[in-house]
N, C-alpha and C positions, 0 to 999 in steps of 0.2 A: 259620591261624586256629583258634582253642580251639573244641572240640565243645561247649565250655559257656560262649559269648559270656555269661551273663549271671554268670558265677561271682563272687563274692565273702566277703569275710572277716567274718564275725558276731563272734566273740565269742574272748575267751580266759577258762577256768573254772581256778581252781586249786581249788575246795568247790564240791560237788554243786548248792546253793543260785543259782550262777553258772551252771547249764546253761542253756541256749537251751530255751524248751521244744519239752516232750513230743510233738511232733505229727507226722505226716506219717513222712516214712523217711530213715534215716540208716546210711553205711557206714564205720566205722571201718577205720583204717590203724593199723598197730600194728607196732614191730620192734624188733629193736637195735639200741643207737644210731649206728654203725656199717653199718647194713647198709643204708643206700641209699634210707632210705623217702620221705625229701623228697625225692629227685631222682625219685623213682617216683610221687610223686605229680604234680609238675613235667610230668612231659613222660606220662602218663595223659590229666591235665586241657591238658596244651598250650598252659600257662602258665607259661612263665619268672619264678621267684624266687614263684609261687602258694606255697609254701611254701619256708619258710625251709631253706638250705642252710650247711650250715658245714663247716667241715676239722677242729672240735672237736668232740669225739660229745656226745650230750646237748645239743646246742640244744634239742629242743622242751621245756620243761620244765612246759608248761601241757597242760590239753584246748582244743585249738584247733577252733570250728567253723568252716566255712567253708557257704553256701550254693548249691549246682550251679545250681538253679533251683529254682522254686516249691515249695517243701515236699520237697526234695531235698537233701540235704546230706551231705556230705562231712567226717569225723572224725579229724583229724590227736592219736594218742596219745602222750603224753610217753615218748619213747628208753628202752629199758632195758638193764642191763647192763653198758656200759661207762661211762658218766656220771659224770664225779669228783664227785660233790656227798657232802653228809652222809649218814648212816645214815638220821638223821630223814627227812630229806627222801625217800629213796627207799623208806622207808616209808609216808610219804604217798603219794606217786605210786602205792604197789601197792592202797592200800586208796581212793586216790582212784577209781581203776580198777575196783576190785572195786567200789562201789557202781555205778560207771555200767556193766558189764556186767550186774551182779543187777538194776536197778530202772527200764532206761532200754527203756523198750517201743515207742521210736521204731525201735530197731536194728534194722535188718534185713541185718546180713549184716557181717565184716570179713575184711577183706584184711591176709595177714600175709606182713611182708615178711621174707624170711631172706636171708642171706650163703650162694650156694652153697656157698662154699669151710668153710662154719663149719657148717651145717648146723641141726637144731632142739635149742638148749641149754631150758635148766630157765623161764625165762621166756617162750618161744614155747609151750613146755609149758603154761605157766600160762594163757594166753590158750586153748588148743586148750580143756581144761577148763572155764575160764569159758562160752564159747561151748556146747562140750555138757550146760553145767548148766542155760541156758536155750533150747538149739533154735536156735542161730544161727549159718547158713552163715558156712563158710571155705574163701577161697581165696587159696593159701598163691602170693608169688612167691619164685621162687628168684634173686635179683639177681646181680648181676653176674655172669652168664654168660659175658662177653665175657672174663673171669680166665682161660676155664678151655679146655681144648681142647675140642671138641667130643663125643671120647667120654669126657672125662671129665665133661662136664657130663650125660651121656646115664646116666651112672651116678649120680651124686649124684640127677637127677631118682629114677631107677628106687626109691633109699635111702628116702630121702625120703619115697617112696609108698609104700614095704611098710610103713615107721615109721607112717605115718599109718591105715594099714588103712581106708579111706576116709572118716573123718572127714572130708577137705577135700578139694578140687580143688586142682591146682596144675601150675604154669607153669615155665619158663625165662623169665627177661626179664633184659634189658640197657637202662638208660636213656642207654649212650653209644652203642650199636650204631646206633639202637636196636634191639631185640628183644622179640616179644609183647606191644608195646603193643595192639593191636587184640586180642588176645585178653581183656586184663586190663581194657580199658576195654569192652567186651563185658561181662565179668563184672559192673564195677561199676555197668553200667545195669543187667543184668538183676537184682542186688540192692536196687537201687533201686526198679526199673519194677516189678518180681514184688509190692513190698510194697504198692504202691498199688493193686492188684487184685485186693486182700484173699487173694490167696496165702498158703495158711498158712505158717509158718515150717517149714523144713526141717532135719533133724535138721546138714546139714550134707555127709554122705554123697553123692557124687557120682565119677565115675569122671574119670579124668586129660583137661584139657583139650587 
């Protein structure tokens, strides 16, 4: 049974005009298109096919909202990276992005999914930035764990966090193991929960979960 019996799918925005509004708290998912974010949202929320999954990178090509519960909401971000589409198009997608990280004051918090084996390229870059340009927690997963041996995942983690100098928190998880779902869905309440309790925003800064 899903931790979020009442979840469902609001809206897909490809111009800022198309957001859901402003109101209440919202945590963004964000990754490569490649690195596992719909399966990770899948089996977080404990809903099969909740987000869309493909074997072609760059499925999400929109901002998809989706609702957890009352004034709760959950932020699925258009793939980056690998996605064969035009210039244009992922053009738009970056400065679609950059308006809703600059102006979207519902956010409170995203979750960024990376490829252990690949680790943080130039676009995970781009979101850490975004997020410390306006004070908004990150906690990074490192997917597909189950790739890797165990001490080499024990080092990519270790990488990962000297890289980040504690801008964010961050995990191990597998959504075929599974692995660190309870920790990650932990997190995405307490990004949630933390913002309705008029908690200020945190720079992001946090030590390794």
């Amino acid at each position: 049974m899903s931790v979020f019996p009442d979840a469902r799918f609001l809206t897909s925005a490809h111009l800022p005009e198309q957001f859901v509004p402003d109101t209440g708290a919202e945590v963004a998912f964000a990754g490569r298109s490649n690195a596992g974010k719909s399966s990770a949202i899948n089996t977080i929320v404990n809903r099969k096919g909740f987000a869309r999954t493909s074997k072609s990178p760059g499925r999400t090509q929109l901002i998809n909202f989706f609702e957890l519960a009352a004034g709760r909401r959950l932020v699925d971000l258009p793939g980056y990276g690998y996605a064969r589409v035009a210039k244009s198009l992922q053009r738009h997608w970056r400065e679609l992005m950059g308006e809703y990280f600059c102006n979207r004051e519902s956010l409170s918090g995203l979750i960024l999914v990376v490829d252990v084996r690949r680790l943080l390229g130039d676009f995970d870059w781009q979101m850490v930035d975004w997020c410390a340009e306006v004070g908004c927690p990150i906690h990074v997963l490192l997917t597909k764990a189950d790739k890797l041996k165990r001490a080499q995942a024990a080092k990519a983690l270790a990488t990962v966090k000297q890289e980040l100098a504690g801008a964010a928190t961050l995990q191990l998880f597998s959504a075929l193991r599974p692995q660190g779902t309870d920790t990650a869905r932990t997190r995405l309440q307490d990004m949630l929960g933390s913002a309705g309790e008029g908690v200020a925003r945190a720079s992001g800064a946090a030590s390794e979960v």
